[in-house]
C-alpha positions in Angstrom: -32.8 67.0 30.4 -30.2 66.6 33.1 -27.8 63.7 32.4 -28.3 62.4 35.2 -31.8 61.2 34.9 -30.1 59.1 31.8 -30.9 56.4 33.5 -34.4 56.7 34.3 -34.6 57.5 30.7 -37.9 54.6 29.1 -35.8 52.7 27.5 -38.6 50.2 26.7 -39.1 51.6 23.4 -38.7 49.0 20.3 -38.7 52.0 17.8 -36.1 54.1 19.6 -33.4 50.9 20.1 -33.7 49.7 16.6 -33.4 53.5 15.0 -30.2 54.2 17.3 -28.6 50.1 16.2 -29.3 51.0 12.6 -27.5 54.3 12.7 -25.0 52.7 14.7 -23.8 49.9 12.5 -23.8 51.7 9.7 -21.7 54.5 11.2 -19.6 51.1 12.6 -18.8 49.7 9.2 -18.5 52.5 7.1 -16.2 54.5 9.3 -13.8 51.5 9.7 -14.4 49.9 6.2 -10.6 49.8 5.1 -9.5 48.4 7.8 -12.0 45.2 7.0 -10.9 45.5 3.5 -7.2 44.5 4.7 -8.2 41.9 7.1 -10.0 39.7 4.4 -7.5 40.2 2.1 -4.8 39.2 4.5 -7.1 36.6 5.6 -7.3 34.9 1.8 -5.9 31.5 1.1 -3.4 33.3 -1.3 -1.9 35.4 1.4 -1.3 33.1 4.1 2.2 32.5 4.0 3.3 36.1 2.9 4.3 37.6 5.7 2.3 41.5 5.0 1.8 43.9 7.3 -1.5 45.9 7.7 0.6 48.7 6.3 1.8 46.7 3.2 -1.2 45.3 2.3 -3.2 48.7 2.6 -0.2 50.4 0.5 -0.6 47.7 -2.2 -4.1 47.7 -2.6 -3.9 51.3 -3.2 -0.8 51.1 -5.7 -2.1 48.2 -7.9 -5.9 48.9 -7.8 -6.5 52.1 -6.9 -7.3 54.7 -4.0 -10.7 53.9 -3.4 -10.3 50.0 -3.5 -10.3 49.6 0.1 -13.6 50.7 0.0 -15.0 48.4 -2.5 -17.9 46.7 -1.3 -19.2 49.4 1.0 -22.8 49.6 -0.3 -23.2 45.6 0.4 -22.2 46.7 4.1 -24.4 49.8 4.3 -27.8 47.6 2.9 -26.9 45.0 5.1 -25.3 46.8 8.4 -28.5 49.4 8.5 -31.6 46.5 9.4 -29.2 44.1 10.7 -28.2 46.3 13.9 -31.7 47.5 14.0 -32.7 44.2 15.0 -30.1 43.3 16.9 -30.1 46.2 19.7 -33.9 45.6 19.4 -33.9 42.4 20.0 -31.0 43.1 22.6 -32.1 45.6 25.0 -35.9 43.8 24.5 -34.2 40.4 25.9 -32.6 42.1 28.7 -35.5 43.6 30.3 -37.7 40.7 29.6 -35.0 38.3 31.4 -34.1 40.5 34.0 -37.6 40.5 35.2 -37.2 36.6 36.2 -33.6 36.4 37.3 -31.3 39.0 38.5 -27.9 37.4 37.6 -26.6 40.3 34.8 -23.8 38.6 33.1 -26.1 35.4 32.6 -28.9 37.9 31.5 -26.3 39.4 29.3 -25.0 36.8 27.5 -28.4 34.8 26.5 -29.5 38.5 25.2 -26.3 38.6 22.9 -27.0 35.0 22.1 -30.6 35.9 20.7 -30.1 38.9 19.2 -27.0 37.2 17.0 -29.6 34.8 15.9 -31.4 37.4 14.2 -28.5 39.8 13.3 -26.9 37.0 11.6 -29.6 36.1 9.3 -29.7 39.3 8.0 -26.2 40.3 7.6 -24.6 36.7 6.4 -26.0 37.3 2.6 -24.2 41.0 2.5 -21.1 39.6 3.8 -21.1 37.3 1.1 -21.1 39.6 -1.5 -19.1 42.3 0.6 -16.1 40.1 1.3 -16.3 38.5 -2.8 -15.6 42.0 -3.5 -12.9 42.5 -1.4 -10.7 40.1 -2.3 -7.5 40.4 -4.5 -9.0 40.4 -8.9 -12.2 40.2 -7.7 -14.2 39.7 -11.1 -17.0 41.0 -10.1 -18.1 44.6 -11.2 -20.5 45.7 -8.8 -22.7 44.7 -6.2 -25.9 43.7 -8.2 -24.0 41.8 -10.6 -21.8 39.8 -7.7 -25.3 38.7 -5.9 -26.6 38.0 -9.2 -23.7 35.6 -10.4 -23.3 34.2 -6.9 -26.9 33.6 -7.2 -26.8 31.7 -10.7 -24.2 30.0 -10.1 -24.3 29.0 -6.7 -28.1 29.1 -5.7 -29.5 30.9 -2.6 -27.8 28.3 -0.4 -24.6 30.3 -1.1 -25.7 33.6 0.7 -26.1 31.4 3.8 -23.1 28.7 3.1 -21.3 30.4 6.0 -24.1 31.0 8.7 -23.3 28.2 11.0 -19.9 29.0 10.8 -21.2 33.1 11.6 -23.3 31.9 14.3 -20.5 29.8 15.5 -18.0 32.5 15.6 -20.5 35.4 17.0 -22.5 34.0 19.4 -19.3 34.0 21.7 -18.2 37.5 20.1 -21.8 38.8 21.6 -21.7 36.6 24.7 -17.6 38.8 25.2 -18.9 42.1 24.0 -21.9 42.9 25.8 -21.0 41.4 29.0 -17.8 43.8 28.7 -19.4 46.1 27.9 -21.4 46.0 31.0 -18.6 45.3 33.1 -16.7 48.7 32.0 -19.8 50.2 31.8 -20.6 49.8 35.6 -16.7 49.9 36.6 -16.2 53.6 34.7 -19.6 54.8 35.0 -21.2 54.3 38.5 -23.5 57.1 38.6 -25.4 55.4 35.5 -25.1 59.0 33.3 -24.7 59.3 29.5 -20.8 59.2 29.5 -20.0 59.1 25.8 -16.1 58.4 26.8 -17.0 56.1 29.2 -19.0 54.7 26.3 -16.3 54.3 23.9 -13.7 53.2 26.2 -16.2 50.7 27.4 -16.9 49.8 23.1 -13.4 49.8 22.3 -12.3 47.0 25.4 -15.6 45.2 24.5 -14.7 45.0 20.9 -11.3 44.1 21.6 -11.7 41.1 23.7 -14.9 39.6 21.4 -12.5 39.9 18.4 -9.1 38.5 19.2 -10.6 35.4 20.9 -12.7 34.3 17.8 -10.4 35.3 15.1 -9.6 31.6 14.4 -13.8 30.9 13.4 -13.6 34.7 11.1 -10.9 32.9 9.5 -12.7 30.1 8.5 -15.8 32.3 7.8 -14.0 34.2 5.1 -12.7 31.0 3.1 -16.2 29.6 3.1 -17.6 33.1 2.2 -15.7 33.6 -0.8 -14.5 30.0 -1.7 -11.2 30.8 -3.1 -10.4 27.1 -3.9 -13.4 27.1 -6.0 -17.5 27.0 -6.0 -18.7 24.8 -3.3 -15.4 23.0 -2.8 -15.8 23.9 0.6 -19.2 23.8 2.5 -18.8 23.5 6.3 -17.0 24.9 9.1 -15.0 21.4 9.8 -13.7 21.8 6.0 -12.9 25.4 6.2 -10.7 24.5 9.4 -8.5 21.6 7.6 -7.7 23.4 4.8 -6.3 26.2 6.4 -4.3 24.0 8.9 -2.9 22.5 5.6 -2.0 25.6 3.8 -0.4 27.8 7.0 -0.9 25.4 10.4 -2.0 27.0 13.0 -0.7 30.4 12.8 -2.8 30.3 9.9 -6.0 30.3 12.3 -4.7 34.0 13.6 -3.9 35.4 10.0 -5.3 38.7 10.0 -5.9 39.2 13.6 -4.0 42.4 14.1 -6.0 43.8 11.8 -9.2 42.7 12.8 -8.3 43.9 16.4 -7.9 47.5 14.9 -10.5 47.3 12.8 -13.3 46.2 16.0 -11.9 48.1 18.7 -12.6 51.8 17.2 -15.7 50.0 15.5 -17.2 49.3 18.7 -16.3 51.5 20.3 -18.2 54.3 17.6 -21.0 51.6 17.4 -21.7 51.9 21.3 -21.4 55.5 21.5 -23.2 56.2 18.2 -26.3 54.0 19.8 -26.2 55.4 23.3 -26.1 59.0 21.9 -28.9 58.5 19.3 -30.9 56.4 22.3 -30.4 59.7 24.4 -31.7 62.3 22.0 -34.5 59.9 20.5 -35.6 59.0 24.2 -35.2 62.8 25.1 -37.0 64.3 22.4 -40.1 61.5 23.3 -39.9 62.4 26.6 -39.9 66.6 26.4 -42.8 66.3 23.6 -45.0 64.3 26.4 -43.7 66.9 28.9 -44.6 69.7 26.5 -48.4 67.8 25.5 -49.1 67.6 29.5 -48.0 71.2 30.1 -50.2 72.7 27.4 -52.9 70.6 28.5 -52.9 72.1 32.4 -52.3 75.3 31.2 -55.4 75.8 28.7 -57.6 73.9 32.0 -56.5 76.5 34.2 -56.7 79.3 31.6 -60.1 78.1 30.9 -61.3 77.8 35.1 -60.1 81.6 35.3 -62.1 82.8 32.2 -65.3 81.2 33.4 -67.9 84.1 35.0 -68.9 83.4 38.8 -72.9 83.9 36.6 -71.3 80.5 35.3 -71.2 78.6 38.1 -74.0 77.0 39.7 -74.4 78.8 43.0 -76.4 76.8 45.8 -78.8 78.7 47.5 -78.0 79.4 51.6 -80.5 77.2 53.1 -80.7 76.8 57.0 -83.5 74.7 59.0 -86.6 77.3 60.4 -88.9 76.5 62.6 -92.2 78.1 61.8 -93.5 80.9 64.5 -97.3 80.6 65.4 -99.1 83.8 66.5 -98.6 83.6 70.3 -95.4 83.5 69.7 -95.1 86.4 67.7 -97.3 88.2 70.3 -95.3 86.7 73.0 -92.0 88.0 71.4 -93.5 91.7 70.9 -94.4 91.4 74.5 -91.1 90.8 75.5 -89.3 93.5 73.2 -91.7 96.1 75.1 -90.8 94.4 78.5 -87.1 95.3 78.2 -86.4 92.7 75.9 -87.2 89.4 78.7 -89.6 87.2 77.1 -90.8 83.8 78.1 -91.1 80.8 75.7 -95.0 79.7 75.3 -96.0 76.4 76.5 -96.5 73.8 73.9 -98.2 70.3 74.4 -96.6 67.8 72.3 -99.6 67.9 69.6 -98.2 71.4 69.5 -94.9 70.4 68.4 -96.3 68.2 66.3 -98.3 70.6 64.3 -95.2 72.7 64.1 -93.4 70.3 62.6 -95.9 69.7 60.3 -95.4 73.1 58.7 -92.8 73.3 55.4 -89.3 74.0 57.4 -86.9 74.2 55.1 -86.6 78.4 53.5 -83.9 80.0 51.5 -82.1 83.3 53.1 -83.4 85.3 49.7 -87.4 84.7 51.5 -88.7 87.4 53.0 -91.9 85.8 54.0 -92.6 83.0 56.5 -96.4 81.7 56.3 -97.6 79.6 58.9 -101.4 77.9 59.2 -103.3 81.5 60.3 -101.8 84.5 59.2 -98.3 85.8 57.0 -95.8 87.1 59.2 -92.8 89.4 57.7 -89.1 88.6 58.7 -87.2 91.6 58.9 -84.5 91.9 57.0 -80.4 92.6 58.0 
């Protein structure tokens, strides 16, 4: 398939959307993993007035714990990343086409599409971040991911996988209401000819996720305290909380600890998240699209195959019928008369009982007779 017919491409399909978001976030969070590893931990309570760099923080992670620390806590993402995106390009790109039937504004359409598909992407994904960003952070006692949702869960209840999802919801229903409209924006600035651009794609990612992330840095902030509740078990339980003890332990600079790396960390994120879903959109959509081509094709071809092996004995044949009107024997004897004459004859006079009777005889006869019957004798019709 050309890619310019990209476009024009069904994108309609609920199955197609949600397979290409979940391949897409997990790509997203695995590729960039140590980078969000850094962020939280430069985003603790415990950190916030060292002055560390993304460089020294990555270094020490790696010195005192261990190579693959950075990329402790992966699985939690991967479980959670995987259904979470599914659902929220679903429920994305299903918003979008259902709004824009009713309005034609984009970015409005844009934005309440974000809105609703955070709803849902959130209520999946707040519970792995829990245990994700627990994990993460500096002596983390917890030796797997199993046994930190089990303890969290024993000691904590349930309410503790969702302690933090107004605070999410908060913080990402103006990430999505940035992203996607940027992601638009760029998307129609760079790429006017609507084609599957994978660099437009991820220049387009990369400014979206760039944006979205440096303007709510302040609320991930506060998202990570309540996540992992350094200060204790439920000593903090709400977003207003979360905000005044930060502002007491590093002001407001505090608010913006971490934002360098989270910056890094979303940028290339989004940007392999959009290109990863438009890519796997493309060949899902494609491969849909050439196995109906491929269906219809075989379909004509066996109907015409099987019109050019049928016989002509097959096919009905309708006889050649034409209208005769029936010769009576003065006729007949007027016609010989005239064939000896030099072939001038004269047509017979007939009353209108005449015609009448003539009429009366069966006029309709197929080429293939050879014999014409009238009321008083057989006469033969010669044959070409």
């Amino acid at each position: 398939m050309n890619p310019d017919e990209y476009e024009s491409l069904p994108t309609t399909s609920v199955a197609t959307n949600m397979t290409a978001g979940a391949i897409a976030g997990v790509m997203e969070h695995c590729v960039m993993y140590p980078l969000d590893s850094v962020k939280t931990r430069m985003q603790s309570l415990t950190h916030m007035h060292v002055n560390d760099t993304i460089i020294s923080t990555m270094r020490d992670m790696v010195r005192s714990e261990g190579l693959l620390r950075p990329f402790r806590g992966v699985m939690a993402v991967v479980a959670g990343a995987g259904p979470a995106h599914a659902l929220y390009f679903g429920a994305y790109e299903y918003s979008k086409e259902t709004i824009g039937r009713f309005s034609d504004r984009d970015q409005i359409n844009y934005m309440v599409s974000a809105a609703l598909a955070t709803l849902v992407h959130d209520a999946i994904s707040n519970p792995a971040d829990v245990v994700k960003q627990r994990l993460q952070m500096y002596n983390s006692p917890y030796r797997s991911i199993l046994h930190c949702a089990r303890h969290v869960y024993r000691t904590e209840g349930f309410r503790a996988f969702y302690r933090s999802y107004s605070t999410q919801l908060v913080m990402n229903i103006p990430y999505s209401a940035i992203q996607f409209p940027t992601y638009e924006f760029f998307q129609k600035l760079l790429n006017k000819d609507n084609k599957y651009n994978p660099p437009v794609h991820m220049v387009a990612g990369g400014a979206a996720g760039a944006a979205a992330s440096a303007l709510t840095t302040p609320l991930d902030v506060c998202k990570t305290l309540l996540n992992t509740q350094e200060d204790g078990a439920g000593k903090t339980t709400g977003l207003i909380q979360a905000a005044k003890k930060i502002y007491r332990t590093a002001g407001v600079m505090g608010f913006f600890k971490g934002m360098q790396a989270r910056v890094l960390y979303q940028m290339p994120a989004t940007a392999i998240c959009w290109s990863t879903y438009e890519f796997f959109k493309y060949i899902l959509t494609e491969g849909a699209r050439g196995a109906a081509w491929h269906s219809s094709s075989s379909s004509s071809d066996s109907s015409v195959e099987k019109q050019k092996s049928e016989s002509p004995s097959d096919k009905k044949q309708l006889p050649d019928l034409r209208y005769v009107l029936p010769v009576s024997a003065a006729s007949a004897e007027a016609s010989s008369a005239s064939s000896r004459d030099g072939g001038r004859r004269e047509l017979p006079a007939m009353s209108g009982a005449g015609i009448y009777g003539a009429m009366s005889y069966n006029t309709m006869h197929s080429n293939d007779a050879n014999i014409i019957t009238d009321h008083h004798h057989p006469l033969r019709r010669t044959t070409n």
